[in-house]
C-alpha positions in Angstrom: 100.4 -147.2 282.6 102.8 -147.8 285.4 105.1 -149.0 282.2 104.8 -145.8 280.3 105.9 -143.9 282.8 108.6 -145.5 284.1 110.0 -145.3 280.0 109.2 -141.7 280.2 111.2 -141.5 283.6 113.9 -143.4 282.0 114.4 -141.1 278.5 114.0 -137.9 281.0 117.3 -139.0 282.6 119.1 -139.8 279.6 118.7 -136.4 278.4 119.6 -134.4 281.2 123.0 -136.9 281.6 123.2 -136.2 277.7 123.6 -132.7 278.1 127.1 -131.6 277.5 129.3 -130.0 280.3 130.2 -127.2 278.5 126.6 -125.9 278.4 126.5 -125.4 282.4 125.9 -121.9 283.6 127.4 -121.0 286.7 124.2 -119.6 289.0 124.6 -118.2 292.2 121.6 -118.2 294.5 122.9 -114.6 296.3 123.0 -112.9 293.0 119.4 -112.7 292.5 118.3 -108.9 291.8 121.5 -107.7 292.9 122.2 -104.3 291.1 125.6 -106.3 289.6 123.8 -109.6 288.7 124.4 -109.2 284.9 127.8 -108.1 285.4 128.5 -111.1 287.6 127.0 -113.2 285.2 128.9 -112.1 282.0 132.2 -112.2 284.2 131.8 -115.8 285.2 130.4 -117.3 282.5 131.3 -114.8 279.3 134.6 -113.8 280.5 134.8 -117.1 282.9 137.0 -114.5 285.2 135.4 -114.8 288.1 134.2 -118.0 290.7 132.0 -118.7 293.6 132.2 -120.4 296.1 131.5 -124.3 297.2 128.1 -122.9 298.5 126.9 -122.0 295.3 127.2 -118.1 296.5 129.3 -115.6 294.9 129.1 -113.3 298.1 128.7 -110.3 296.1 129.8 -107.6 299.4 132.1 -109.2 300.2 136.0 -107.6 299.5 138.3 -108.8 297.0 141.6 -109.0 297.8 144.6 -107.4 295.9 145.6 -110.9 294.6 142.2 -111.9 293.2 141.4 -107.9 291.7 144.6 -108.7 290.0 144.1 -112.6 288.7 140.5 -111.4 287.2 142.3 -108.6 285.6 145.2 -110.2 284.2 143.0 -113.3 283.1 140.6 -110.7 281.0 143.4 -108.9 279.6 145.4 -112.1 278.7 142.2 -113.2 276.7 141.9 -109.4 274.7 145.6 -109.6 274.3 146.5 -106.7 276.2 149.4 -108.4 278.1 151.4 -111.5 278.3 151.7 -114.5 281.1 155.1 -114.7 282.2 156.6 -117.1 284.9 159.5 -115.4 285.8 160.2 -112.1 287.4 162.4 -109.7 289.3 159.8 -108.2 291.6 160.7 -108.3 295.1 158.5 -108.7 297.8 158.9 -110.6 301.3 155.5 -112.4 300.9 155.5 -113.3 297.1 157.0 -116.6 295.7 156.0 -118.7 293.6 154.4 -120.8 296.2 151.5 -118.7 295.8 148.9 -119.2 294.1 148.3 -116.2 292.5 152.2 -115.7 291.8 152.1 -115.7 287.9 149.4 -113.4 287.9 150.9 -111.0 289.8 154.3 -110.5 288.0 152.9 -110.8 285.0 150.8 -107.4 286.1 154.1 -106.2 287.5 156.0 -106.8 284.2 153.1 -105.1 282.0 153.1 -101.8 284.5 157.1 -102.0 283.5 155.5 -100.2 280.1 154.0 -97.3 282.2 155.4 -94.3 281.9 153.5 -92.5 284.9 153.9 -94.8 287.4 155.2 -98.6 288.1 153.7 -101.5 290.0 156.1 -100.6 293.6 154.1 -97.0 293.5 151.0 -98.6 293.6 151.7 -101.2 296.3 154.9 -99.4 298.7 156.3 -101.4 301.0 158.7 -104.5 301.2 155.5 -106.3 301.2 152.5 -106.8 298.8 149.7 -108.0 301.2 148.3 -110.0 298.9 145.2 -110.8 301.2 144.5 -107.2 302.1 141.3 -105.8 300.3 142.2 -104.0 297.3 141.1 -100.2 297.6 139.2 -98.1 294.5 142.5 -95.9 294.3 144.8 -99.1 293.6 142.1 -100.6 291.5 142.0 -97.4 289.7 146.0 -97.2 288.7 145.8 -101.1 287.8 143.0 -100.5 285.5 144.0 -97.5 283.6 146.9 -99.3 282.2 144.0 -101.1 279.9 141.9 -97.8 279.4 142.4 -96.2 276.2 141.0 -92.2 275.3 137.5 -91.6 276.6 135.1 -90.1 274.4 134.0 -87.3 276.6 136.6 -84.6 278.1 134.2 -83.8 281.6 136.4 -82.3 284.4 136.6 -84.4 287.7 133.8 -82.9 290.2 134.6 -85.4 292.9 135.0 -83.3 296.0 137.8 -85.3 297.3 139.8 -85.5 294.4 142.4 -82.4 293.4 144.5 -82.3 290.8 147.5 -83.0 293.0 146.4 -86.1 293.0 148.7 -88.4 291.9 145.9 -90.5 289.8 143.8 -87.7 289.1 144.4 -88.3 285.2 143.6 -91.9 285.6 140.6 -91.3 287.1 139.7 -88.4 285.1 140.2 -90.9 281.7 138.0 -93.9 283.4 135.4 -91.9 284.8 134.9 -90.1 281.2 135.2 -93.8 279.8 132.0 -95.0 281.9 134.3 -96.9 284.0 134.4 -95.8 287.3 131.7 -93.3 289.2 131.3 -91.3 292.6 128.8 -91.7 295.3 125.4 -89.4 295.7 127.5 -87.3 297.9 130.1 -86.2 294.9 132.6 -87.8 296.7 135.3 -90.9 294.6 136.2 -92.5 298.1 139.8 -93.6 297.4 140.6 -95.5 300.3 137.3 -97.1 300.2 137.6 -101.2 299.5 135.7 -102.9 296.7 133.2 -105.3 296.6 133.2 -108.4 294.6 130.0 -107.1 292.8 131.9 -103.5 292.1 135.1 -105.6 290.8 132.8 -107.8 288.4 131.4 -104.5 287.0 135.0 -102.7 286.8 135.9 -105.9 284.2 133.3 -105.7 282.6 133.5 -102.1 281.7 137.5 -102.5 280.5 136.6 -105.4 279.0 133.6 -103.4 276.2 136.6 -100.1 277.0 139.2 -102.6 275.0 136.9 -104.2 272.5 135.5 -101.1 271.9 138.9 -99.2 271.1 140.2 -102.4 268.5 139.7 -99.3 265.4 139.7 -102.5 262.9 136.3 -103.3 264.0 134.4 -100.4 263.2 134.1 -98.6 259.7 135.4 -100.8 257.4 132.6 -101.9 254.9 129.6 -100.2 253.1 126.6 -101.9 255.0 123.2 -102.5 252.6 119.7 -102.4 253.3 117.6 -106.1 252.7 116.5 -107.1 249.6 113.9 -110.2 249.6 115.6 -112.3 247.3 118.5 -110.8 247.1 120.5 -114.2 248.2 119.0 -116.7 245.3 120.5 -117.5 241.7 117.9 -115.8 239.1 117.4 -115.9 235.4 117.6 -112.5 235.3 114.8 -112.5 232.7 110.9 -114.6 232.7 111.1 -117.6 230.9 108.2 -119.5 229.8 109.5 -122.9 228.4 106.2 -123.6 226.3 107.8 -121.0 224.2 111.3 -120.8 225.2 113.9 -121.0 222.4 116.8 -123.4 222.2 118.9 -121.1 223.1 116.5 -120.0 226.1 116.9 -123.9 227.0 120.4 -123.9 227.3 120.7 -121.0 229.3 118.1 -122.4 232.1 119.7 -125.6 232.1 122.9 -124.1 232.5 122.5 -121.8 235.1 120.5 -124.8 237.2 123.6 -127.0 237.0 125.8 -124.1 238.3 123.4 -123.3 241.2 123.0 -126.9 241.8 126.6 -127.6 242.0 127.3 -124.2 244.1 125.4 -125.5 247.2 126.7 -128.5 247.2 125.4 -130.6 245.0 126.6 -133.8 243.5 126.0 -134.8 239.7 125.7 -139.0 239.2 126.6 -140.1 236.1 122.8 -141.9 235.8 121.4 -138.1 235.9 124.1 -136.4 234.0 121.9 -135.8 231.4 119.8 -133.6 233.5 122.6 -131.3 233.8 125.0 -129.4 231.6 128.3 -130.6 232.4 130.0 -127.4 230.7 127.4 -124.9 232.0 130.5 -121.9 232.1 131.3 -122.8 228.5 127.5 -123.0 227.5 127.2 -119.4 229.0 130.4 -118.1 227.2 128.9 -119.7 223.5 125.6 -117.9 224.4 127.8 -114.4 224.9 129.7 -115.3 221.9 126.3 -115.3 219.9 124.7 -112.5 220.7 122.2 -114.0 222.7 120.0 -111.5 224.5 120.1 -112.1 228.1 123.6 -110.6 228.5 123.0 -110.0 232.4 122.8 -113.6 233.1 125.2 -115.3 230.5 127.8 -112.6 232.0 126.4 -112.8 235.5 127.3 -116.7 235.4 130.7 -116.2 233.8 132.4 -113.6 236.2 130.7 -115.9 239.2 131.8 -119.3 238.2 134.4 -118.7 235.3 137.6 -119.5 235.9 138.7 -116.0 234.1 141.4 -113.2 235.0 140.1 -110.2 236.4 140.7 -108.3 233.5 138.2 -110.4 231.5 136.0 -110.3 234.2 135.7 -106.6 233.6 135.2 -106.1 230.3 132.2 -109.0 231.1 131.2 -106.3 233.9 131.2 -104.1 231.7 129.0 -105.6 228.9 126.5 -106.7 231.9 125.7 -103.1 232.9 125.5 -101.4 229.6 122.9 -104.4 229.3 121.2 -103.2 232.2 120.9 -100.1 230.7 119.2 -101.1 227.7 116.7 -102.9 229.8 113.4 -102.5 231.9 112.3 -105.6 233.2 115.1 -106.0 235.9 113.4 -106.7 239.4 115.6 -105.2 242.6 116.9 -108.7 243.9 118.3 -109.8 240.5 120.4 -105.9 240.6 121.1 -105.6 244.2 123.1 -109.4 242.8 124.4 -107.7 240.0 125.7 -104.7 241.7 127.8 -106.9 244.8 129.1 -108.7 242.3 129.9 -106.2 239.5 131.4 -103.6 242.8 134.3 -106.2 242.7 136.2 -105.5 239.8 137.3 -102.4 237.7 134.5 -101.4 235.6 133.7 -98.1 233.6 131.8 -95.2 235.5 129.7 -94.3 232.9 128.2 -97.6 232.9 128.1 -97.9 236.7 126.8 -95.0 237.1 124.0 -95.1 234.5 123.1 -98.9 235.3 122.5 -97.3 239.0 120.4 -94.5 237.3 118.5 -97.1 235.3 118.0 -99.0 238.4 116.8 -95.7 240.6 114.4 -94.5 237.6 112.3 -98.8 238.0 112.0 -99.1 241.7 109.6 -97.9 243.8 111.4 -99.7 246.9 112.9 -97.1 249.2 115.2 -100.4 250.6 116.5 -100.0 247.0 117.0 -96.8 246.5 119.2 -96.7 249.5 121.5 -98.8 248.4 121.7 -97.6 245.4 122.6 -94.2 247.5 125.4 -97.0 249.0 126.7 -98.6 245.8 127.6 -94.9 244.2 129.6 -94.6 247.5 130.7 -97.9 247.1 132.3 -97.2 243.3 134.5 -94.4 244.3 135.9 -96.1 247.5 137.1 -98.6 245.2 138.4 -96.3 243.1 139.8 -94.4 245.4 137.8 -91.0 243.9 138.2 -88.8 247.3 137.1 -85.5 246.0 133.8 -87.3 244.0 133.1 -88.8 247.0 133.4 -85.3 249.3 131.0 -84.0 246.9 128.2 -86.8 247.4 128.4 -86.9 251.3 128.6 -83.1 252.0 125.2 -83.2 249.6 124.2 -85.8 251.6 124.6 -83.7 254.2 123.0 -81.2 253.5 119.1 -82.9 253.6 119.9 -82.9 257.4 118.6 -86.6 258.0 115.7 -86.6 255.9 115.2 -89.3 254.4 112.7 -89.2 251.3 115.2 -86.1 250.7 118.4 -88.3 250.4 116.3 -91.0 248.5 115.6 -88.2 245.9 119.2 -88.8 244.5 120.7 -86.4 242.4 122.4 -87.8 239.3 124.3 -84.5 238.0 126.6 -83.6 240.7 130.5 -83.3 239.3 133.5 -83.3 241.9 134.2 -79.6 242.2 130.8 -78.5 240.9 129.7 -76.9 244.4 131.2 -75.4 247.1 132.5 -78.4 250.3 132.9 -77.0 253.7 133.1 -80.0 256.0 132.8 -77.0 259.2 130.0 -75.7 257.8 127.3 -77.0 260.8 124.3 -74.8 259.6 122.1 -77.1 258.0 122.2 -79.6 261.2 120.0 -80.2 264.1 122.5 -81.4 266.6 122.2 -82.5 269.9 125.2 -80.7 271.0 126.3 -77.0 271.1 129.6 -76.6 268.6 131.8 -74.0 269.5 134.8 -73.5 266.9 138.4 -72.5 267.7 138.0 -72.5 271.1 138.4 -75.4 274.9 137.0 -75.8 277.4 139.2 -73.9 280.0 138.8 -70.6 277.4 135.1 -70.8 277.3 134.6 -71.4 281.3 137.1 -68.3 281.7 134.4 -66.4 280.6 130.9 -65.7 282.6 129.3 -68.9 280.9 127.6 -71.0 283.5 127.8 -74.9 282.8 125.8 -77.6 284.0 127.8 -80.2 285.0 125.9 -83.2 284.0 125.9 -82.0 280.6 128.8 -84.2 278.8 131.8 -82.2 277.0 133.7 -83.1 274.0 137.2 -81.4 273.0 138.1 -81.8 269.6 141.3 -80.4 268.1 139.3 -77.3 266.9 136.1 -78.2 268.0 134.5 -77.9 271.7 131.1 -79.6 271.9 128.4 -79.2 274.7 125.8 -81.4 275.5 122.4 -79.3 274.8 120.0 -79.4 278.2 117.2 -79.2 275.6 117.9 -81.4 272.8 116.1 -80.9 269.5 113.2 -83.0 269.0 113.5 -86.1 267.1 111.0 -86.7 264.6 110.3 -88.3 260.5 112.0 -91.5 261.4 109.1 -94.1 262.7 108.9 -95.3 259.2 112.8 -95.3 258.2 114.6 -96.6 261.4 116.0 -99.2 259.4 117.3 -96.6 256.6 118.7 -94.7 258.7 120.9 -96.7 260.9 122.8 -98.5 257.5 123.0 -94.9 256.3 124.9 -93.3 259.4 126.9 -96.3 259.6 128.3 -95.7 255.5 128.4 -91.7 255.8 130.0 -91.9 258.7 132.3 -94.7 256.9 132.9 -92.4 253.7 133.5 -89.4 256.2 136.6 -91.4 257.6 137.5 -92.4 254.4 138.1 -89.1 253.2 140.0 -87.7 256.5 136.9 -85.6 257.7 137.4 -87.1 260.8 135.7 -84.0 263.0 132.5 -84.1 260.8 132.5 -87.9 261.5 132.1 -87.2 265.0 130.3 -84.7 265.4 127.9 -86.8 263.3 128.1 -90.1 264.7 127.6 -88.7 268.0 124.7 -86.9 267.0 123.5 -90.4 264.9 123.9 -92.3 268.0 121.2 -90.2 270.1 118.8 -90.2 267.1 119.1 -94.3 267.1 118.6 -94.3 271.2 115.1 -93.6 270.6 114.2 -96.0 268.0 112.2 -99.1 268.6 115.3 -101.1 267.4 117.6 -99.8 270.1 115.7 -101.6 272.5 116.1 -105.1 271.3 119.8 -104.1 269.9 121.1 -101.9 273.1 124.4 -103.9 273.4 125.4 -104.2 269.9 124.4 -100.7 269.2 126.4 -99.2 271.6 129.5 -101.2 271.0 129.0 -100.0 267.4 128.8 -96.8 267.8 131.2 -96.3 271.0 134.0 -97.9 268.8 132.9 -95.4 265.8 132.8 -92.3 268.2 136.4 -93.4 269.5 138.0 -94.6 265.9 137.1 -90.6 264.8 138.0 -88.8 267.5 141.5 -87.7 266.6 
């Protein structure tokens, strides 16, 4: 016994030494339910920013100084690319050289405020001497950070009793209080002068940090998202083969397509088992085409996927693949939601798009696919660049106001031009915000309209929008959370696509409190509001 567990002693220790370095987290033991734990956490050891010190604390209350607010800074916004490291400098101050140790970082923010137009790094920090130990106050932090911020997606005037607009950072802090950057005390009060905390300067990176991911417009509408499909992601026969009474031909075909799916995830043919496979299984399919043999959708399927053709071929194969669809009514949903990603590629014929889609929508019973075959029809006139078609399909979609069984009940005989489109027509919506056309903010407050000023404001070019104290009730969506979300993502995609950038907005803001109550928010929070942040500031033009 005393055996066994000295071996099981022994095999505990060489797995805890076994454990790679890089896996360590940095804990700190004064951390612990602090209100800026997380933050602290993701700036150490996400953003690897920030350190403790030797006593495993991170002394969370403690000020930061000028020269480490600015080292965390700088090293986050060398990582998102925001700024450059440079080693050499002509800033001037009696207690900088490059003896110290936060030197580079320093002129390197000094070089990058050289860029600002409002103000430069010797208005932030007077004086023939930069102090680099002094505690960094919230109004220098402020003017360092709004370098990085980008446009805010609400327009709120400042109600900070201390801060005018004669103040010389009032737009700064107007732009990164609307960002979610920066807030006021419970007295209403920003507190300039006031130092900051390590714990407050962990949660200030953190919030340019998600301010500049969130603003990278690449990110965010760029792809028509689809609903799951079980199956979707295997190789089928695209018809039911029994071999008792399969034909040669039939024979071929399976063996063909098991060699290519074989060979596609890796692998390897020995020449002892060649004869299992077919070593020409492309050619085989392209004899079977030539033939006339009936399972069209898979000899063509197999040819565009693994052929070695020109996309012009390719297409005309497309092409023969969907009018076979049409003829057909024994297709299941996973074998056409594979036919459709692959067939969306290349330059096929709308009539047989169009009507494959149809034949598709008139077999299922799945509401999964019937909303993406709502996403493919968007998907055909992106590719083909069909603007007005595809004005037609969204303001229609717009129209059913969010209901969902509504936009599953597709209609198959609208035309471009056919109806009237009036993207600033808001009538049909149930929006969480009051729209207010042709008119701002300062016009509408000039008036005797009261205004509750925790209620968030937009200004769009033509547009103001005011958060409603009573928003309209959310309801129809328990069963369709999943719907929904990939279809706000595409209309709002198509809606950018097109240049209705308002409607896109307005939308997406009104999307993104209809998705804060589903049950999916909850275990998505983070991703969902990166998503839709970046959406809300990609539109806002």
């Amino acid at each position: 016994m005393k055996k066994f567990i000295k071996l099981l002693l022994l095999i505990t220790i060489i797995n805890v030494l076994s454990i790679q370095p890089a896996l360590a987290k940095t804990v700190y033991y004064d951390t612990y339910n602090h209100w800026a734990a997380s933050d602290i956490d993701f700036a150490s050891n996400t953003l690897k920013v920030f350190k403790g010190y030797g006593d495993f604390t991170f002394r969370p209350e403690n000020d930061i100084t000028r020269a480490e607010f600015i080292t965390i800074l700088a090293k986050t916004a060398y990582g998102q690319k925001q700024m450059n490291e440079v080693y050499t400098s002509d800033m001037s101050y009696n207690d900088m050289s490059n003896k110290h140790w936060a030197y580079t970082f320093v002129i390197s923010m000094y070089e990058r405020l050289k860029t600002n137009k409002n103000y430069s790094f010797y208005d932030i920090f007077k004086g023939s001497d930069f102090y680099p130990d002094r505690p960094i106050t919230r109004e220098e932090s402020v003017a360092l950070l709004a370098i990085f911020n980008n446009e805010a997606i609400y327009d709120n005037n400042l109600n900070f009793k201390d801060v005018s607009t004669n103040n010389k950072y009032y737009n700064e802090i107007k732009q990164l209080y609307n960002s979610g950057i920066i807030s006021g005390y419970e007295d209403g009060t920003f507190k300039g002068s006031n130092n900051i905390t390590r714990a407050e300067a962990a949660a200030l990176i953190n919030r340019v940090y998600l301010d500049v991911k969130t603003s990278d417009s690449s990110k965010y509408l760029n792809k028509i998202e689809f609903m799951p499909i079980k199956g979707e992601d295997m190789y089928s026969y695209f018809q039911t083969y029994n071999w008792s009474n399969s034909t040669a031909d039939d024979r071929k075909f399976i063996k063909a397509k098991d060699t290519l799916e074989f060979v596609s995830y890796g692998g390897l043919i020995f020449p002892e088992d060649a004869h299992l496979y077919d070593l020409n299984a492309v050619e085989t399919m392209a004899a079977l085409r030539s033939k006339g043999y009936y399972n069209t959708v898979g000899t063509n399927y197999y040819m565009i996927t693994f052929g070695k053709y020109s996309d012009e071929e390719k297409s005309k194969f497309a092409d023969e693949l969907l009018a076979g669809i049409i003829e057909r009514n024994d297709l299941k949903d996973s074998e056409l939601m594979q036919v459709f990603t692959l067939v969306s590629k290349y330059n096929v014929k709308e009539e047989l798009y169009m009507g494959a889609l149809e034949k598709w929508y008139s077999l299922t019973t799945n509401n999964n696919a019937k909303a993406n075959i709502l996403f493919y029809r968007y998907t055909y006139y992106i590719k083909n660049n069909n603007k007005e078609m595809l004005r037609t399909l969204v303001f229609d979609d717009l129209k059913k106001s969010n209901d969902i069984p509504s936009l599953l009940n597709i209609r198959w005989d609208l035309t471009a031009g056919l109806e009237l489109v009036d993207f600033k027509d808001y009538s049909f919506g149930k929006y969480s915000y009051s729209l207010y056309r042709d008119t701002n903010f300062l016009r509408y407050t000039s008036g005797i309209n009261p205004l509750n000023k925790n209620l968030k404001i937009v200004e769009l070019v033509n547009l103001l929008m005011i958060e409603k104290a009573e928003k309209p009730q959310i309801l129809g969506f328990a069963e369709h959370e999943g719907i929904f979300s990939k279809y706000s993502l595409n209309r709002l995609y198509v809606l950018n696509y097109i240049g209705e950038y308002e409607r896109a907005f307005v939308e997406g803001i009104n999307d993104y409190d209809i998705i804060r109550t589903f049950s999916t928010y909850k275990t998505n929070k983070t991703a969902i509001d990166d998503t839709y942040t970046g959406i809300l500031k990609k539109v806002k033009r």
